[in-house]
Backbone bond lengths (Angstrom), bond angles and torsions (degrees), N, CA, C in turn:
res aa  C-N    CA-C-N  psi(-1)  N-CA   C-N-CA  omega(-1)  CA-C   N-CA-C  phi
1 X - - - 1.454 - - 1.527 108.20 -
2 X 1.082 117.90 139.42 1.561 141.58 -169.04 1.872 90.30 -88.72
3 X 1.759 113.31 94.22 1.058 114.93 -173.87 1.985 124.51 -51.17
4 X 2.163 101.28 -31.99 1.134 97.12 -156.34 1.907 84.09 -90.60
5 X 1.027 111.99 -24.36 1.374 98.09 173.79 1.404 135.74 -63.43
6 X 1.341 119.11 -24.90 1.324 134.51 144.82 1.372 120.75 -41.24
7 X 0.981 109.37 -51.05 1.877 120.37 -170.81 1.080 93.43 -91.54
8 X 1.233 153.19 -49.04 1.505 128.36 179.89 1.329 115.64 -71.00
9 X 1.204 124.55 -21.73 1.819 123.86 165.59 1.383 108.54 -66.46
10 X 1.300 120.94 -52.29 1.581 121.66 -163.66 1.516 88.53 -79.31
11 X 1.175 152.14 -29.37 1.387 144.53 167.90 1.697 105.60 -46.76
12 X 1.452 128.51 -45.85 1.584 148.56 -135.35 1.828 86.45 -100.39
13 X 1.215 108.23 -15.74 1.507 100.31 -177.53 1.716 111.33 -76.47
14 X 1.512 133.87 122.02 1.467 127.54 -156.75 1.813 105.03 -54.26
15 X 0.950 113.88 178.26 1.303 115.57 173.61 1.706 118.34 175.97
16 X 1.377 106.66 125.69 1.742 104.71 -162.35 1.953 96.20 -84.81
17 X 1.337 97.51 178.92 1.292 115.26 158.38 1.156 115.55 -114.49
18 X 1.573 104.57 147.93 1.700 99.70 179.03 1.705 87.21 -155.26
19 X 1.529 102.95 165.51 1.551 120.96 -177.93 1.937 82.70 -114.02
20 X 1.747 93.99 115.36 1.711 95.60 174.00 1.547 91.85 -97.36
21 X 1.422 119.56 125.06 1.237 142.00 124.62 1.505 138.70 -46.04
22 X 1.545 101.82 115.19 1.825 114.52 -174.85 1.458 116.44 -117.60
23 X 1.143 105.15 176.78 1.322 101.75 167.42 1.491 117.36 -118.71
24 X 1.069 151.87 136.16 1.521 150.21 -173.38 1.350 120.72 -122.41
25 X 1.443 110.52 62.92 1.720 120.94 -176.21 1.646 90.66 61.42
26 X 1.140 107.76 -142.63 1.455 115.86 -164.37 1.683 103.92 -75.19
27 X 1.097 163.60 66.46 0.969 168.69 -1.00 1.699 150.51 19.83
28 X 1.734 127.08 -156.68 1.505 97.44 155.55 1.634 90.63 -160.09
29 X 1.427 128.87 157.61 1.114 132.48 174.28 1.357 105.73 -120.30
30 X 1.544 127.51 -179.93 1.669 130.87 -161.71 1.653 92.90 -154.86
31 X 1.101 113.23 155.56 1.623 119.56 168.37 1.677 100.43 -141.04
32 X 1.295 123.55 -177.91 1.525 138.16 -152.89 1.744 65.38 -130.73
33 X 1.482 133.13 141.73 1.161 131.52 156.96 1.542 108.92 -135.45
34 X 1.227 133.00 156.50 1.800 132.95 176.30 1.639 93.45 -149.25
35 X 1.229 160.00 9.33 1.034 120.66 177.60 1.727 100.77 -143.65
36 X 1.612 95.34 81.90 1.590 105.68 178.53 1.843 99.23 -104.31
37 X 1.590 106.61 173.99 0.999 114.47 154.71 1.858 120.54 175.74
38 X 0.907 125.49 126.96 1.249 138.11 177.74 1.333 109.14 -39.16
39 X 1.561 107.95 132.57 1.806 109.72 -159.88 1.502 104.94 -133.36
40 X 1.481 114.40 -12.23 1.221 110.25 -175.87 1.876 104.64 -164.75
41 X 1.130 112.23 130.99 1.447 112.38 163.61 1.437 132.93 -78.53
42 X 1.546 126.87 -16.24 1.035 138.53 -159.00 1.539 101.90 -170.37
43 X 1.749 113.65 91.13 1.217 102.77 1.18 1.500 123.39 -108.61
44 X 1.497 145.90 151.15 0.964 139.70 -130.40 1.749 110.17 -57.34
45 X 1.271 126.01 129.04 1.602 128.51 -172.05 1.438 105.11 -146.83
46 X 1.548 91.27 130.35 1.566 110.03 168.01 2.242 107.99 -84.65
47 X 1.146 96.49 -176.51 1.887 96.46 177.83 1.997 74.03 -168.31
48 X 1.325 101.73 127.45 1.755 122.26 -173.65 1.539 98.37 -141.99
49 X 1.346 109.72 107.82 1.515 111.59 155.07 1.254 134.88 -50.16
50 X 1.433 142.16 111.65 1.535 117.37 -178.70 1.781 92.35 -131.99
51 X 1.599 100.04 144.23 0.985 108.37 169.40 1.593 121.31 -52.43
52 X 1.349 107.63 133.28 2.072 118.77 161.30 1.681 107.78 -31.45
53 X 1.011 99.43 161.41 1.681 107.46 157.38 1.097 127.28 79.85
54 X 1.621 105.24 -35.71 1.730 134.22 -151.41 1.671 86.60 -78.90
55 X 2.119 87.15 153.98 1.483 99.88 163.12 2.096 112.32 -62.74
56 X 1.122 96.40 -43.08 1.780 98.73 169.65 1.066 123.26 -58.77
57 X 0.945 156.19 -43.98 1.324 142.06 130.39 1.662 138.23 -17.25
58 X 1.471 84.26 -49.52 2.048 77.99 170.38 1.874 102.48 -101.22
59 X 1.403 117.67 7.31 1.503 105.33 139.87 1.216 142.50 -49.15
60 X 1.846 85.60 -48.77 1.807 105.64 -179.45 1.348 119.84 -67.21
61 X 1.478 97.25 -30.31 2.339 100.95 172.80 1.000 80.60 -83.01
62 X 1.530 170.19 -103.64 1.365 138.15 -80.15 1.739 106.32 -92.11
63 X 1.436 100.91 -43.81 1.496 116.62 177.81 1.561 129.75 -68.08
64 X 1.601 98.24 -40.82 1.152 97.82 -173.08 1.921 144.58 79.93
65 X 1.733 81.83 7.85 1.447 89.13 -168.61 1.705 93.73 -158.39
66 X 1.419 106.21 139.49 1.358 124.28 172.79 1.914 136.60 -107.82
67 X 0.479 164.75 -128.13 1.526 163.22 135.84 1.655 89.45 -164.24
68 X 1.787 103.11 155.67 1.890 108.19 179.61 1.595 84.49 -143.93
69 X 0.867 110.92 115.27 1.473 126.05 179.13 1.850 122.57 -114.19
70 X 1.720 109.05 100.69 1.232 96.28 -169.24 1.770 100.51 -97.62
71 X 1.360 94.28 159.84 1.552 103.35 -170.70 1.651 96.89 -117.28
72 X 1.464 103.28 155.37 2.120 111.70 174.93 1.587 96.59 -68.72
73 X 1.164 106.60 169.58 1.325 128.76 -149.83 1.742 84.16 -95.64
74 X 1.433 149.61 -4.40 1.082 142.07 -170.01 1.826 90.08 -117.22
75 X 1.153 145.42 9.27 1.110 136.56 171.16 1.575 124.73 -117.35
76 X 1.706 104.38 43.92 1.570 114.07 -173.32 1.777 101.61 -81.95
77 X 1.441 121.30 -10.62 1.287 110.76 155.04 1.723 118.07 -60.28
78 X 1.030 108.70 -48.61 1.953 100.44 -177.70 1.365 115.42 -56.06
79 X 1.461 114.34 -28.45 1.622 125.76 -163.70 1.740 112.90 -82.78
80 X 1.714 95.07 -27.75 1.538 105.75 162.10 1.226 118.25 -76.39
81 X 1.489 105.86 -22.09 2.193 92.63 174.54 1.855 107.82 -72.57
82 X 1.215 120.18 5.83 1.517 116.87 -169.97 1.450 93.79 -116.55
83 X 1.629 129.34 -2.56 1.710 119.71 -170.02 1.753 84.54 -92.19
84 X 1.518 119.44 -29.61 1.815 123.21 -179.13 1.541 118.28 -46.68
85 X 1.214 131.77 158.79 1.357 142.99 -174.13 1.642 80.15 -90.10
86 X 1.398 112.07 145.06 1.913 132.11 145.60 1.488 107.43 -18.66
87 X 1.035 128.03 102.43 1.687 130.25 154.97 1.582 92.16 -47.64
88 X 1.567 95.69 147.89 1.333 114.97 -168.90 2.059 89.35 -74.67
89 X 1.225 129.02 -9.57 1.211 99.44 177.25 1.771 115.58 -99.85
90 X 1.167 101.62 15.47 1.663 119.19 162.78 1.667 99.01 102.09
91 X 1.580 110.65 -15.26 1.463 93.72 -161.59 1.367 108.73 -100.33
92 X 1.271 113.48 125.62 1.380 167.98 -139.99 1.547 106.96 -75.70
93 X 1.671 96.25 -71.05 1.572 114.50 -159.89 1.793 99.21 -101.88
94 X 1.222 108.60 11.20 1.822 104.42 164.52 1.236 103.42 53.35
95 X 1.274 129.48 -118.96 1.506 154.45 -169.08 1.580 112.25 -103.64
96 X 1.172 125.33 6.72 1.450 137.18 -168.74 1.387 105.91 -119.81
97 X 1.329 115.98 99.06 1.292 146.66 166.97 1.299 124.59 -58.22
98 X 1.597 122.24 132.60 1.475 104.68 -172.65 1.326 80.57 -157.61
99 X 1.961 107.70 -172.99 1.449 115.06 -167.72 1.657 85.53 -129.55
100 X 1.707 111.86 -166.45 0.907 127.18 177.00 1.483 103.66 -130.03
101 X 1.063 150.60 122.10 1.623 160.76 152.84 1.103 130.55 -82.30
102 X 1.422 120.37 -136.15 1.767 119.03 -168.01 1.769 99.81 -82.21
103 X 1.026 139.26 -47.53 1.305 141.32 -162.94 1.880 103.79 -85.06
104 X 1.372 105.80 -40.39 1.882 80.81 -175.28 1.667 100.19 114.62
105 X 1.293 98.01 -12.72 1.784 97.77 -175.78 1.376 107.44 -115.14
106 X 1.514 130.93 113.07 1.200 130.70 -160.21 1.459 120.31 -58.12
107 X 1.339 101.91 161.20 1.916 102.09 177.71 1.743 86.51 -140.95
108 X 1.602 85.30 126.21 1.317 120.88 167.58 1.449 103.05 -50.99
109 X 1.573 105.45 127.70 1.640 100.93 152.29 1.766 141.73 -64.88
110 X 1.319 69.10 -18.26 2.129 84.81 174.51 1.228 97.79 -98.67
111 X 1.089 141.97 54.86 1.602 137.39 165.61 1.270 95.48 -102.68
112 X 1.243 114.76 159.12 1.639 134.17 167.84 1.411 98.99 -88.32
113 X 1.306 122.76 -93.42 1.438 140.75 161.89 1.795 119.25 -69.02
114 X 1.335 99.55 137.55 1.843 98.16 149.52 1.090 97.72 -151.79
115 X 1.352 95.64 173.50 1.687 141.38 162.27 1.182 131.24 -125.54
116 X 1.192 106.10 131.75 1.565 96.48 176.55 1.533 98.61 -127.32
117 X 1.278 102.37 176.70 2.178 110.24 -148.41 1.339 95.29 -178.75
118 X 1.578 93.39 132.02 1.853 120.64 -177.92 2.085 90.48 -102.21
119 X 1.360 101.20 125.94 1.578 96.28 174.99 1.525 120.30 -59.60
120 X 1.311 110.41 153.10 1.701 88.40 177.55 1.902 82.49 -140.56
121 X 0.805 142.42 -4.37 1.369 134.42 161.74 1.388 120.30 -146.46
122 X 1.280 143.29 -176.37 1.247 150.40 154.28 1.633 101.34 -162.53
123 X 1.657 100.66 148.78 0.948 129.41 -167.36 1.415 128.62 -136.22
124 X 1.715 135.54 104.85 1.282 126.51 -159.46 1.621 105.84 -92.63
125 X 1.039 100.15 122.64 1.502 103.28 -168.57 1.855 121.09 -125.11
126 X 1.768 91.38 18.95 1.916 100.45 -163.35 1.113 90.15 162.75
127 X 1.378 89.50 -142.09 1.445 131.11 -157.03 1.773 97.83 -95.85
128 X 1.850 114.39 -18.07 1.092 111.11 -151.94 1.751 78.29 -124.66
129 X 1.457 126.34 -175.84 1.488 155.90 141.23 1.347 121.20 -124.52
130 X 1.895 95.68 138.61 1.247 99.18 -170.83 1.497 116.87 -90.26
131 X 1.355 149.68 117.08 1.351 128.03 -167.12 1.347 100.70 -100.64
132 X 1.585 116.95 132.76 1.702 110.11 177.19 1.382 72.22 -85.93
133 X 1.271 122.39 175.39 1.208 160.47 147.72 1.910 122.53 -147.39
134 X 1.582 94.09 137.89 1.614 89.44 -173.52 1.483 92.83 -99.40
135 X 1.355 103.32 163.58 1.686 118.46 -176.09 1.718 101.47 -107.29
136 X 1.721 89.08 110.64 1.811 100.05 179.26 1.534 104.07 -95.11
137 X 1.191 138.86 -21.14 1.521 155.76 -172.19 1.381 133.76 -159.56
138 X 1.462 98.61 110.55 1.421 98.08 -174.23 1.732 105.18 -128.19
139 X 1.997 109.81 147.39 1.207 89.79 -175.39 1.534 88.90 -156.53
140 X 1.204 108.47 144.80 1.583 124.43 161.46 1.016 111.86 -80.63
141 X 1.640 108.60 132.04 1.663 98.62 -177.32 1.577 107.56 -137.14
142 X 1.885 106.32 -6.08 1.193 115.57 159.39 1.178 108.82 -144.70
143 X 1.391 124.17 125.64 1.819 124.93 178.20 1.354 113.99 -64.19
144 X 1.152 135.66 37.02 1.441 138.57 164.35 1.381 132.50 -86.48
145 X 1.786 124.80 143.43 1.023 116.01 -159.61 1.939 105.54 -78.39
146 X 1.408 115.15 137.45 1.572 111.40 -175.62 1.387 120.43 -71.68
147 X 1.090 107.50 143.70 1.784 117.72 164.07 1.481 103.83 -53.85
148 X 1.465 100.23 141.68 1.681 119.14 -167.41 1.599 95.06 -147.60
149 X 1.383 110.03 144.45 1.380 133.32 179.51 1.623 113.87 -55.72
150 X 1.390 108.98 9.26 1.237 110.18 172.40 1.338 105.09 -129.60
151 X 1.054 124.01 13.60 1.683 117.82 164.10 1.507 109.95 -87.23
152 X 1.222 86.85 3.08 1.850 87.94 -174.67 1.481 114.50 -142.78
153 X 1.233 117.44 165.36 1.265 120.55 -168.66 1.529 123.67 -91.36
154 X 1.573 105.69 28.39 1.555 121.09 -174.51 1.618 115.00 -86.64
155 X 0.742 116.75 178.14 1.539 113.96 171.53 1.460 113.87 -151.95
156 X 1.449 154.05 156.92 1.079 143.60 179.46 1.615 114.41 -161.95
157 X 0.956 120.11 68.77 1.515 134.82 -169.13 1.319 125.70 148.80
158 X 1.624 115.05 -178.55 1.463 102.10 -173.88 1.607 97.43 126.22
């Protein structure tokens, strides 16, 4: 296999951005996420890649619950405060305000869209895990078109 040709195809595959929302015992944590996708209509199911190893990941087994938070295509500054390591004073979301709802896993107030989703499987499949998650609440809260991994000059796969 022609390594760079591989990675520039699997790069070419679309892919949104989203700020994934957790919950952290009495608290809340955030991740930078790109590789979601809708797996089932009935009954409604997300499938979210998350990296091995990660503190987000063993959020998602302990908790059990996620938030997918899409942001407008003019707010790729907020989406970079979630690509940062934990400030040593734990807080997370900086200047980015959010609530708490049906699941326990925050939703950004600058979101366009969310979802929120109780896990119902995970799956180790690499380097990455797949989390089904089902969708218990979903809400528009601004009709705007979302930031996507191609409005920007990031890349995340390959």
């Amino acid at each position: 296999m022609n390594p760079e040709a591989k990675k520039d195809v699997l790069r070419k595959i679309p892919y949104g951005l989203y700020v994934i929302g957790l919950k952290d015992k009495g608290t809340c944590h955030a991740f930078t996420g790109s590789w979601l996708s809708q797996c089932s209509m009935n009954p409604p199911r997300v499938m979210l890649g998350v990296r091995q190893g990660t503190h987000s990941l063993g959020l998602i087994k302990q908790e059990g619950v996620f938030s997918v938070n899409f942001l407008a295509k003019g707010d790729k500054k907020i989406l970079e405060q979630f690509f940062k390591t934990t400030p040593s004073d734990g807080n997370r979301f900086g200047e980015v305000k959010f609530q708490i709802k049906k699941t326990g896993a925050p939703i950004l107030e600058t979101a366009t869209h969310t979802l929120e989703c109780e896990v119902k499987d995970i799956f180790d499949v690499g380097d990455h895990s797949i989390v089904i998650g089902e969708v218990v609440e979903a809400e528009v809260l601004k009709d705007e078109i979302p930031l996507i991994m191609s409005d920007t000059p990031w890349h995340y796969g390959g």
